[in-house]
C-alpha positions as CSV (number, residue, x, y, z in Angstrom):
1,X,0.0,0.0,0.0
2,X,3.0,2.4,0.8
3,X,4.2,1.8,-2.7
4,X,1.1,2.4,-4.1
5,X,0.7,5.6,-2.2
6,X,4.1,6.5,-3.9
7,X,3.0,5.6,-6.9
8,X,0.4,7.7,-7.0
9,X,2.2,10.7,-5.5
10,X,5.2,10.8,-8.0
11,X,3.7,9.9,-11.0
12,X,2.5,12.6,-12.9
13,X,2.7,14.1,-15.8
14,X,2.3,17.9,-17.0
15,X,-1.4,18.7,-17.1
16,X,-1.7,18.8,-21.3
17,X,-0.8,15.2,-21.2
18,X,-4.4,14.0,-21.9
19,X,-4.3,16.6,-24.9
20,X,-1.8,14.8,-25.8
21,X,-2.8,11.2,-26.2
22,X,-3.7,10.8,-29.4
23,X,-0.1,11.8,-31.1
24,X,1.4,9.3,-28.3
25,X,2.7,6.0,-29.9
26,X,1.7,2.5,-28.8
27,X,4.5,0.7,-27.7
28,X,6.1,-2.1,-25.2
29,X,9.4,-0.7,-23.9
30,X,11.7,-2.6,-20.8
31,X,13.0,0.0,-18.5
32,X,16.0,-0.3,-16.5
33,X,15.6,2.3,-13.6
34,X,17.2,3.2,-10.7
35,X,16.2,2.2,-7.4
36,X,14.0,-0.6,-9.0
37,X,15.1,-4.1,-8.5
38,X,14.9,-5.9,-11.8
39,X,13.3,-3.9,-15.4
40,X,10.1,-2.4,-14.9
41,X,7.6,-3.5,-18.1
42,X,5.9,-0.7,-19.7
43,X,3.3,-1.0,-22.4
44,X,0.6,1.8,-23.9
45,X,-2.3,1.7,-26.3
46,X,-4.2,4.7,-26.8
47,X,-5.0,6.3,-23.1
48,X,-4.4,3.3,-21.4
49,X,-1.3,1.9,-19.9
50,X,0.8,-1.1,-18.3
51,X,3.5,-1.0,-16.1
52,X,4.8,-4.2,-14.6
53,X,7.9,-4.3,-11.8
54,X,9.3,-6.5,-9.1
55,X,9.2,-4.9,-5.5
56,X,9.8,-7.2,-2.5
57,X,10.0,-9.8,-4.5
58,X,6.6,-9.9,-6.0
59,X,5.5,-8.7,-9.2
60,X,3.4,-5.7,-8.8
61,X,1.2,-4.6,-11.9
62,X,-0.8,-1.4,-12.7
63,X,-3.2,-0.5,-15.1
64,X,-4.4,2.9,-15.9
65,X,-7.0,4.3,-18.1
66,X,-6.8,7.5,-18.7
67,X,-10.3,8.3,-20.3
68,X,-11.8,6.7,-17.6
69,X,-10.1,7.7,-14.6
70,X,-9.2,4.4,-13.0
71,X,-6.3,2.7,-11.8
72,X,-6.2,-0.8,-10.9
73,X,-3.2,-2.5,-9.0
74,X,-3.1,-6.3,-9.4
75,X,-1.4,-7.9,-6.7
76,X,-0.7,-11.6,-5.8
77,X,1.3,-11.7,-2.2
78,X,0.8,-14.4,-0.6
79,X,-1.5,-16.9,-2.9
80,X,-4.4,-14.3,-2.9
81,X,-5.2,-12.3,-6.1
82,X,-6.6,-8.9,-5.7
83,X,-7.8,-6.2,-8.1
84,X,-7.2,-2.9,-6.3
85,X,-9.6,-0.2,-8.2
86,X,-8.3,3.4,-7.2
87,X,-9.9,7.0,-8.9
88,X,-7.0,8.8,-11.2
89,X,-6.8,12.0,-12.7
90,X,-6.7,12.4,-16.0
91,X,-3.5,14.0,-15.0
92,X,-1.8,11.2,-14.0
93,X,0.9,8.6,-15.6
94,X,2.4,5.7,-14.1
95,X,5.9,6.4,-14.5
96,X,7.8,8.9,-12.3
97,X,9.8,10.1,-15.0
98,X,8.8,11.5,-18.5
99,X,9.0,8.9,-21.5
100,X,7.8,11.4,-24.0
101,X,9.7,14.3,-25.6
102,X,6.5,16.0,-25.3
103,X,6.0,15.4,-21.6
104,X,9.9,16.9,-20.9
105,X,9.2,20.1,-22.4
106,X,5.7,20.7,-21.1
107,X,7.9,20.8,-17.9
108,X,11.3,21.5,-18.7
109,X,14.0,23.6,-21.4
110,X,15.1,21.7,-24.0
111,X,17.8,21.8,-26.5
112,X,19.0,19.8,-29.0
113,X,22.8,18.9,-28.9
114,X,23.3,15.8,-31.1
115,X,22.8,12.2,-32.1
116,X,23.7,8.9,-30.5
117,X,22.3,5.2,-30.6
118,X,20.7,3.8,-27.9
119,X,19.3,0.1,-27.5
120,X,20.4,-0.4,-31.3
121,X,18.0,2.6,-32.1
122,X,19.1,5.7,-33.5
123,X,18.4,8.7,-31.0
124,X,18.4,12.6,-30.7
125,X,20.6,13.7,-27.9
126,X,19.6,16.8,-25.8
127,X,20.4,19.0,-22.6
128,X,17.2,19.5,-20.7
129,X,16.9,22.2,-17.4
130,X,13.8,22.9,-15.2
131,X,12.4,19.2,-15.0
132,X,11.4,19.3,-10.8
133,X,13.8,21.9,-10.8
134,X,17.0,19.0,-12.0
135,X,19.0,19.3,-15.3
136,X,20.8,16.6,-17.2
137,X,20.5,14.8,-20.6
138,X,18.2,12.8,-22.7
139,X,18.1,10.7,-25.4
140,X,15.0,10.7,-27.8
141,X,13.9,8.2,-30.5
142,X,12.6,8.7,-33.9
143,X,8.8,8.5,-32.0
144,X,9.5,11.0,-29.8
145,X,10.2,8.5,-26.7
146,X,12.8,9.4,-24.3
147,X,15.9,6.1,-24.3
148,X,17.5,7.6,-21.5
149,X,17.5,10.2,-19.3
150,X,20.3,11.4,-16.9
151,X,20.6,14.3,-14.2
152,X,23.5,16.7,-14.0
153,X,26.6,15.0,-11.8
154,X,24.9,11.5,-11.9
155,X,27.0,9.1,-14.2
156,X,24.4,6.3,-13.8
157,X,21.1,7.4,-15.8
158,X,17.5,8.1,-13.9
159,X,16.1,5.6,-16.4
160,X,17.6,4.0,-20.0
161,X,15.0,1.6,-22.6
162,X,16.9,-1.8,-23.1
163,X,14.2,-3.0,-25.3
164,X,11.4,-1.4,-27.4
165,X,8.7,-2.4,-30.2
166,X,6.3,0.1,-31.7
167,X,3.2,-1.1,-32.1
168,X,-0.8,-1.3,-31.0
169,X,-0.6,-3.8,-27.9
170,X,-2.9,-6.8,-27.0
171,X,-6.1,-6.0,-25.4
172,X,-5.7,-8.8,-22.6
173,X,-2.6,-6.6,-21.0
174,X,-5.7,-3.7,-19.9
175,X,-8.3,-6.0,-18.6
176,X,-8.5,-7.7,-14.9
177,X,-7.6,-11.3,-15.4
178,X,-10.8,-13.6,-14.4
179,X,-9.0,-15.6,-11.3
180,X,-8.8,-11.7,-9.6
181,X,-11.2,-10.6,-6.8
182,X,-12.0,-7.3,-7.7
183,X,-11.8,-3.9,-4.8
184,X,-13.1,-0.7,-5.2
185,X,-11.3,1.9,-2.8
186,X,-12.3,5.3,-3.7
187,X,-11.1,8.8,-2.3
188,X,-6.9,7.8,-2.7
189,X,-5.6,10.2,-4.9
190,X,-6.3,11.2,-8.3
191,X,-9.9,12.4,-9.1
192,X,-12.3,13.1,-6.5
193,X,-15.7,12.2,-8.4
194,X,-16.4,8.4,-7.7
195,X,-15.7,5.5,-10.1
196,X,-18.5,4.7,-12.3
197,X,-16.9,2.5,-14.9
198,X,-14.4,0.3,-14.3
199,X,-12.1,-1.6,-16.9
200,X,-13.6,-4.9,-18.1
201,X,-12.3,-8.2,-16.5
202,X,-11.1,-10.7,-19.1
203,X,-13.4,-13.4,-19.7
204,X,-13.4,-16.4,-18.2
205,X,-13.5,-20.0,-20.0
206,X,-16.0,-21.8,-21.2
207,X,-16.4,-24.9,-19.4
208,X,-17.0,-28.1,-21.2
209,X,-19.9,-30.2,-20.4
Protein backbone atom coordinates (compact mmCIF):
# COMPACT_ATOMS: atom_id res chain seq x y z
CA UNK A 1 0.00 0.00 0.00
CA UNK A 2 3.02 2.40 0.76
CA UNK A 3 4.20 1.84 -2.69
CA UNK A 4 1.14 2.40 -4.10
CA UNK A 5 0.67 5.61 -2.21
CA UNK A 6 4.11 6.47 -3.95
CA UNK A 7 3.02 5.56 -6.89
CA UNK A 8 0.42 7.70 -6.97
CA UNK A 9 2.24 10.68 -5.48
CA UNK A 10 5.24 10.85 -7.96
CA UNK A 11 3.74 9.91 -11.04
CA UNK A 12 2.49 12.61 -12.87
CA UNK A 13 2.70 14.11 -15.77
CA UNK A 14 2.27 17.87 -16.99
CA UNK A 15 -1.41 18.68 -17.06
CA UNK A 16 -1.70 18.75 -21.31
CA UNK A 17 -0.83 15.18 -21.19
CA UNK A 18 -4.36 13.96 -21.91
CA UNK A 19 -4.28 16.57 -24.85
CA UNK A 20 -1.76 14.76 -25.80
CA UNK A 21 -2.85 11.15 -26.23
CA UNK A 22 -3.67 10.85 -29.43
CA UNK A 23 -0.12 11.83 -31.13
CA UNK A 24 1.36 9.25 -28.34
CA UNK A 25 2.65 6.01 -29.87
CA UNK A 26 1.71 2.47 -28.80
CA UNK A 27 4.53 0.72 -27.74
CA UNK A 28 6.15 -2.13 -25.25
CA UNK A 29 9.35 -0.69 -23.88
CA UNK A 30 11.73 -2.63 -20.81
CA UNK A 31 12.98 -0.03 -18.47
CA UNK A 32 15.99 -0.26 -16.50
CA UNK A 33 15.55 2.32 -13.59
CA UNK A 34 17.25 3.18 -10.74
CA UNK A 35 16.16 2.21 -7.41
CA UNK A 36 13.97 -0.63 -8.99
CA UNK A 37 15.13 -4.05 -8.51
CA UNK A 38 14.93 -5.94 -11.83
CA UNK A 39 13.34 -3.86 -15.41
CA UNK A 40 10.11 -2.40 -14.94
CA UNK A 41 7.64 -3.48 -18.15
CA UNK A 42 5.92 -0.67 -19.73
CA UNK A 43 3.27 -1.05 -22.37
CA UNK A 44 0.64 1.82 -23.90
CA UNK A 45 -2.26 1.65 -26.31
CA UNK A 46 -4.19 4.67 -26.76
CA UNK A 47 -5.02 6.25 -23.09
CA UNK A 48 -4.45 3.26 -21.36
CA UNK A 49 -1.34 1.93 -19.91
CA UNK A 50 0.75 -1.14 -18.31
CA UNK A 51 3.51 -1.00 -16.11
CA UNK A 52 4.81 -4.18 -14.57
CA UNK A 53 7.87 -4.30 -11.80
CA UNK A 54 9.26 -6.46 -9.12
CA UNK A 55 9.22 -4.91 -5.49
CA UNK A 56 9.84 -7.18 -2.54
CA UNK A 57 9.95 -9.83 -4.54
CA UNK A 58 6.61 -9.90 -6.00
CA UNK A 59 5.51 -8.70 -9.25
CA UNK A 60 3.39 -5.70 -8.77
CA UNK A 61 1.23 -4.56 -11.91
CA UNK A 62 -0.84 -1.40 -12.72
CA UNK A 63 -3.22 -0.52 -15.10
CA UNK A 64 -4.39 2.90 -15.93
CA UNK A 65 -6.99 4.33 -18.15
CA UNK A 66 -6.77 7.53 -18.69
CA UNK A 67 -10.28 8.33 -20.32
CA UNK A 68 -11.81 6.69 -17.62
CA UNK A 69 -10.09 7.65 -14.63
CA UNK A 70 -9.22 4.42 -13.03
CA UNK A 71 -6.26 2.69 -11.78
CA UNK A 72 -6.19 -0.83 -10.95
CA UNK A 73 -3.20 -2.49 -8.96
CA UNK A 74 -3.05 -6.28 -9.44
CA UNK A 75 -1.44 -7.92 -6.65
CA UNK A 76 -0.71 -11.57 -5.78
CA UNK A 77 1.32 -11.72 -2.24
CA UNK A 78 0.85 -14.44 -0.57
CA UNK A 79 -1.49 -16.88 -2.90
CA UNK A 80 -4.40 -14.32 -2.87
CA UNK A 81 -5.21 -12.27 -6.14
CA UNK A 82 -6.63 -8.91 -5.73
CA UNK A 83 -7.81 -6.19 -8.07
CA UNK A 84 -7.22 -2.89 -6.29
CA UNK A 85 -9.57 -0.17 -8.25
CA UNK A 86 -8.30 3.37 -7.20
CA UNK A 87 -9.92 7.01 -8.86
CA UNK A 88 -7.02 8.84 -11.16
CA UNK A 89 -6.79 11.96 -12.66
CA UNK A 90 -6.70 12.43 -15.98
CA UNK A 91 -3.46 13.99 -15.04
CA UNK A 92 -1.79 11.22 -14.02
CA UNK A 93 0.87 8.58 -15.65
CA UNK A 94 2.36 5.72 -14.11
CA UNK A 95 5.91 6.41 -14.46
CA UNK A 96 7.79 8.86 -12.33
CA UNK A 97 9.76 10.06 -15.04
CA UNK A 98 8.79 11.49 -18.51
CA UNK A 99 8.97 8.89 -21.45
CA UNK A 100 7.83 11.42 -24.03
CA UNK A 101 9.67 14.31 -25.62
CA UNK A 102 6.53 16.00 -25.31
CA UNK A 103 5.99 15.43 -21.64
CA UNK A 104 9.88 16.88 -20.94
CA UNK A 105 9.18 20.06 -22.44
CA UNK A 106 5.67 20.66 -21.09
CA UNK A 107 7.91 20.84 -17.94
CA UNK A 108 11.33 21.46 -18.73
CA UNK A 109 13.98 23.65 -21.41
CA UNK A 110 15.11 21.69 -23.99
CA UNK A 111 17.81 21.76 -26.52
CA UNK A 112 18.99 19.78 -28.97
CA UNK A 113 22.76 18.90 -28.93
CA UNK A 114 23.30 15.85 -31.13
CA UNK A 115 22.77 12.16 -32.06
CA UNK A 116 23.66 8.88 -30.49
CA UNK A 117 22.30 5.19 -30.56
CA UNK A 118 20.69 3.76 -27.90
CA UNK A 119 19.31 0.12 -27.53
CA UNK A 120 20.36 -0.42 -31.26
CA UNK A 121 18.01 2.57 -32.11
CA UNK A 122 19.12 5.69 -33.46
CA UNK A 123 18.41 8.67 -30.96
CA UNK A 124 18.45 12.61 -30.69
CA UNK A 125 20.62 13.73 -27.86
CA UNK A 126 19.58 16.78 -25.84
CA UNK A 127 20.38 18.98 -22.62
CA UNK A 128 17.20 19.52 -20.67
CA UNK A 129 16.90 22.20 -17.42
CA UNK A 130 13.80 22.89 -15.23
CA UNK A 131 12.43 19.23 -15.03
CA UNK A 132 11.39 19.28 -10.83
CA UNK A 133 13.83 21.88 -10.78
CA UNK A 134 17.03 19.02 -12.00
CA UNK A 135 19.05 19.35 -15.33
CA UNK A 136 20.77 16.64 -17.24
CA UNK A 137 20.52 14.79 -20.58
CA UNK A 138 18.20 12.81 -22.67
CA UNK A 139 18.09 10.68 -25.44
CA UNK A 140 15.00 10.67 -27.75
CA UNK A 141 13.90 8.20 -30.53
CA UNK A 142 12.57 8.69 -33.95
CA UNK A 143 8.85 8.51 -32.03
CA UNK A 144 9.50 10.99 -29.79
CA UNK A 145 10.19 8.51 -26.66
CA UNK A 146 12.83 9.36 -24.33
CA UNK A 147 15.90 6.07 -24.26
CA UNK A 148 17.55 7.57 -21.53
CA UNK A 149 17.52 10.22 -19.34
CA UNK A 150 20.32 11.43 -16.91
CA UNK A 151 20.59 14.30 -14.16
CA UNK A 152 23.49 16.68 -13.99
CA UNK A 153 26.62 14.99 -11.82
CA UNK A 154 24.94 11.47 -11.95
CA UNK A 155 27.05 9.13 -14.18
CA UNK A 156 24.44 6.32 -13.83
CA UNK A 157 21.13 7.40 -15.82
CA UNK A 158 17.55 8.08 -13.88
CA UNK A 159 16.11 5.57 -16.42
CA UNK A 160 17.65 3.96 -19.99
CA UNK A 161 15.04 1.64 -22.64
CA UNK A 162 16.88 -1.80 -23.06
CA UNK A 163 14.23 -2.98 -25.35
CA UNK A 164 11.41 -1.42 -27.39
CA UNK A 165 8.68 -2.43 -30.15
CA UNK A 166 6.27 0.08 -31.67
CA UNK A 167 3.24 -1.09 -32.08
CA UNK A 168 -0.75 -1.29 -30.97
CA UNK A 169 -0.64 -3.82 -27.85
CA UNK A 170 -2.88 -6.80 -27.04
CA UNK A 171 -6.10 -5.99 -25.44
CA UNK A 172 -5.73 -8.77 -22.57
CA UNK A 173 -2.60 -6.56 -20.99
CA UNK A 174 -5.67 -3.71 -19.91
CA UNK A 175 -8.29 -6.01 -18.64
CA UNK A 176 -8.53 -7.72 -14.91
CA UNK A 177 -7.59 -11.27 -15.40
CA UNK A 178 -10.76 -13.58 -14.35
CA UNK A 179 -9.04 -15.55 -11.35
CA UNK A 180 -8.77 -11.67 -9.63
CA UNK A 181 -11.18 -10.64 -6.75
CA UNK A 182 -12.01 -7.26 -7.69
CA UNK A 183 -11.75 -3.87 -4.77
CA UNK A 184 -13.14 -0.71 -5.25
CA UNK A 185 -11.32 1.87 -2.75
CA UNK A 186 -12.33 5.26 -3.71
CA UNK A 187 -11.10 8.81 -2.26
CA UNK A 188 -6.87 7.84 -2.68
CA UNK A 189 -5.57 10.15 -4.87
CA UNK A 190 -6.33 11.16 -8.33
CA UNK A 191 -9.92 12.37 -9.14
CA UNK A 192 -12.33 13.14 -6.51
CA UNK A 193 -15.65 12.20 -8.40
CA UNK A 194 -16.40 8.37 -7.68
CA UNK A 195 -15.70 5.53 -10.10
CA UNK A 196 -18.53 4.72 -12.27
CA UNK A 197 -16.90 2.49 -14.89
CA UNK A 198 -14.39 0.31 -14.33
CA UNK A 199 -12.11 -1.61 -16.88
CA UNK A 200 -13.58 -4.86 -18.05
CA UNK A 201 -12.33 -8.20 -16.53
CA UNK A 202 -11.15 -10.75 -19.10
CA UNK A 203 -13.42 -13.43 -19.72
CA UNK A 204 -13.36 -16.43 -18.25
CA UNK A 205 -13.45 -20.04 -19.97
CA UNK A 206 -15.96 -21.78 -21.20
CA UNK A 207 -16.42 -24.91 -19.35
CA UNK A 208 -16.96 -28.06 -21.18
CA UNK A 209 -19.89 -30.16 -20.36
Amino acid sequence: MRLLIAILALFTVASGARAQISSEPDFFARIRMAGFEAPVEFRRTGAKVRVDMLSGGVTQTYIADRDKGVLIHLTAAGGKRTALLFPMGREQALLPLPLDLAALEARATVRPVGSSLMGGQPCRTVEFSGYLNQSGMACVNSDGVLMQMTQKGRNAPLFQVVAYARGVQDAKWFVIPPDYQTAVLPGLGGASEAIGNVLPTEPKPAIKK
